[in-house]
C-alpha positions, 0 to 999 in steps of 0.5 A, spaced: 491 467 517 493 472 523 491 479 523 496 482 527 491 488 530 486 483 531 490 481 537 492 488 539 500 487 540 503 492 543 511 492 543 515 494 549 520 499 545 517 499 538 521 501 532 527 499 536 532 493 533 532 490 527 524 489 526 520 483 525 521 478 519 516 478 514 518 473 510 512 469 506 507 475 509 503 480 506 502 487 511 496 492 510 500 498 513 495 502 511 487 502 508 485 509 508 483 514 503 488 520 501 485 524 508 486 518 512 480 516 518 478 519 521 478 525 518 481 532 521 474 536 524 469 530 522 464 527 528 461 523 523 460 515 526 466 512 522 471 518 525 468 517 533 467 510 532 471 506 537 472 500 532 480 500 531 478 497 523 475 505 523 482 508 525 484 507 517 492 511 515 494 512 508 493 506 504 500 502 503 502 494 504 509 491 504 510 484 502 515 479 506 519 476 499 524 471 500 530 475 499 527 482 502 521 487 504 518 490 498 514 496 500 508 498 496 508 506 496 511 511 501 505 514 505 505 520 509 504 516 514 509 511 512 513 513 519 507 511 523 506 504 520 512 502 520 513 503 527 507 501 529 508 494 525 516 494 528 518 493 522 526 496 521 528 493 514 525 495 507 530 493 501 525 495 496 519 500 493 513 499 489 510 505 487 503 504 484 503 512 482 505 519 484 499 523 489 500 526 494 498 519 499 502 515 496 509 518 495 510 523 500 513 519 506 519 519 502 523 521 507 522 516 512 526 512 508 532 517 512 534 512 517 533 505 514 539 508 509 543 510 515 542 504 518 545 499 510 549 505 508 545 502 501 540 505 497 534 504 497 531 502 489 525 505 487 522 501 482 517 506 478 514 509 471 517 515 469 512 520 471 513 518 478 520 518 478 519 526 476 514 527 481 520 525 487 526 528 483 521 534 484 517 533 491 525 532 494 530 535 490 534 536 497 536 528 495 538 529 489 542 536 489 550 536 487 555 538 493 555 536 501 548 532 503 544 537 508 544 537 515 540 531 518 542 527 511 538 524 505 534 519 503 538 516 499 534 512 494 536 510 486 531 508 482 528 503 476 524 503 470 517 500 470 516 497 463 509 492 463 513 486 463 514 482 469 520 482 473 524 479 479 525 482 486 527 480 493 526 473 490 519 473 486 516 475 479 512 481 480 507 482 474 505 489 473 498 491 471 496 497 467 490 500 471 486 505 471 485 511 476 481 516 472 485 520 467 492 516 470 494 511 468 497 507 474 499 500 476 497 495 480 502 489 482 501 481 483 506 477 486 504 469 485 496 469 487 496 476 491 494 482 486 494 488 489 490 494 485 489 500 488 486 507 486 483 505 480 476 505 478 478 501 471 482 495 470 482 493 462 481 487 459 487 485 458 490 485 466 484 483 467 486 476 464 493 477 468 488 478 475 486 470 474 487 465 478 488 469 485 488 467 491 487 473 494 485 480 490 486 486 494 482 492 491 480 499 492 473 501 495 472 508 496 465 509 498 458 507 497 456 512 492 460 513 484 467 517 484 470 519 479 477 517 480 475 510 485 470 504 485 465 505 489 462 498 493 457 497 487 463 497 482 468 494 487 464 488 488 462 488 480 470 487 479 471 482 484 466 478 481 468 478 475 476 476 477 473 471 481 480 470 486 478 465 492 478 472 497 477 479 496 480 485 501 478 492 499 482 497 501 482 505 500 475 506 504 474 514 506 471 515 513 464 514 509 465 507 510 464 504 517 468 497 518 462 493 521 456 496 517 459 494 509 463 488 512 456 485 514 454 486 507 459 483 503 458 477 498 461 472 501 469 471 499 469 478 500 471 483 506 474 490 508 481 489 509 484 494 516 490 496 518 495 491 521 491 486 518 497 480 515 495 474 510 500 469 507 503 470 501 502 464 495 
């Protein structure tokens, strides 16, 4: 097990090129809560900390498959993060639900589409299909494409059944994010259930067995929408993976504070951290 921020690689011209292979690999892109960390006019501990676990994008990962990269989500930071991780390739795109943080860097897409001349597959339930056909209609109007281009993107209905992408089975997993109903993903024994703060019983029973369990943790205190630590925690016992990596922080979490008071088998995931695929 590496983590590629741990060891603070800078490329000498990131971004250029086809990027890295990924295969058998699992990418945190980003670990952050919808305004990112730190947060934009905050001097809290967490926002001027000078530990890079604190500087936290857009929540987000990527999954090196055996037939292709699998994206989980399009944050607005979705530039960045691939950049930063010099990966030039993505065959596919897991969408868990349709805020803000999780689908507007949609567009970022642009160059790699340009790069295949293919589309790109979007595989989602219908409400976030509505919300990009929306958010991008630019990308579906009728006539000559626009100065600069479109992404160019087709998309795939989500049922809760298991499918087959870029080589491996993916088990969608009905969670819960307050009012919405959003999915979360397992791909052999990695799950990956982010914005939620309740998972019912039944993908609970599809969560068993896991190597690894990646798991939103926004806060200390109770949120409407997301685990706090205390319920994260909760969860994490009760699914009993062989690891737990939270994600989804808010800049009221300090890298080095919570990690030192977890459970054992459980820790805060950062950005650029890579663990291998099982």
């Amino acid at each position: 097990m590496t983590s590629h921020s741990e060891n603070f690689p800078t490329p000498t011209r990131p971004g250029l090129g086809v990027g890295r292979d990924l295969t058998g690999r699992l990418v945190f892109l980003g670990t952050g809560t919808s305004t990112g960390v730190p947060l934009v006019g905050c001097r809290c501990d967490t926002c001027t900390s000078d530990d890079p676990r604190d500087v936290r994008t857009r929540t987000s990962a990527i999954l090196g498959l055996p037939a292709g990269h699998v994206l989980i989500d399009t944050t607005p930071d979705l530039r960045g993060q691939l950049l930063r991780e010099t990966i030039g390739r993505v065959d596919a795109v897991l969408y868990t639900h349709d805020h803000v943080d999780h689908v507007y860097g949609l567009d970022d897409l642009r160059p790699l589409c340009f790069a295949t001349g293919r589309s790109v597959p979007l595989y989602c339930e219908e409400r976030v299909e509505k919300r990009i056909r929306t958010a991008f209609d630019y990308a579906f109007q009728e006539g000559p494409p626009l100065g600069g281009g479109v992404p160019k993107v087709t998309f795939e209905r989500i049922t809760l059944m298991p499918f087959e992408l870029c080589g491996a089975t993916i088990v969608p997993l009905r969670l819960q994010h307050g009012v919405f109903n959003v999915l979360g993903f397992r791909v052999g024994n990695v799950a990956y259930c982010t914005d939620t703060n309740f998972i019912p019983d039944e993908s609970v029973q599809l969560l068993q067995g896991l190597d690894v369990l990646v798991l939103d943790c926004l806060r200390a205190t109770r949120h409407p929408t997301h685990f706090s630590v205390d319920e994260a925690v909760a969860m994490a016992e009760r699914i009993a993976a062989k690891r737990t990596l939270f994600v989804h922080m808010s800049h009221e979490v300090r890298h080095a504070d919570l990690a030192a008071r977890l459970p054992a088998g459980m820790e805060l995931a950062h950005d650029g951290l890579e663990l291998p695929l099982t």
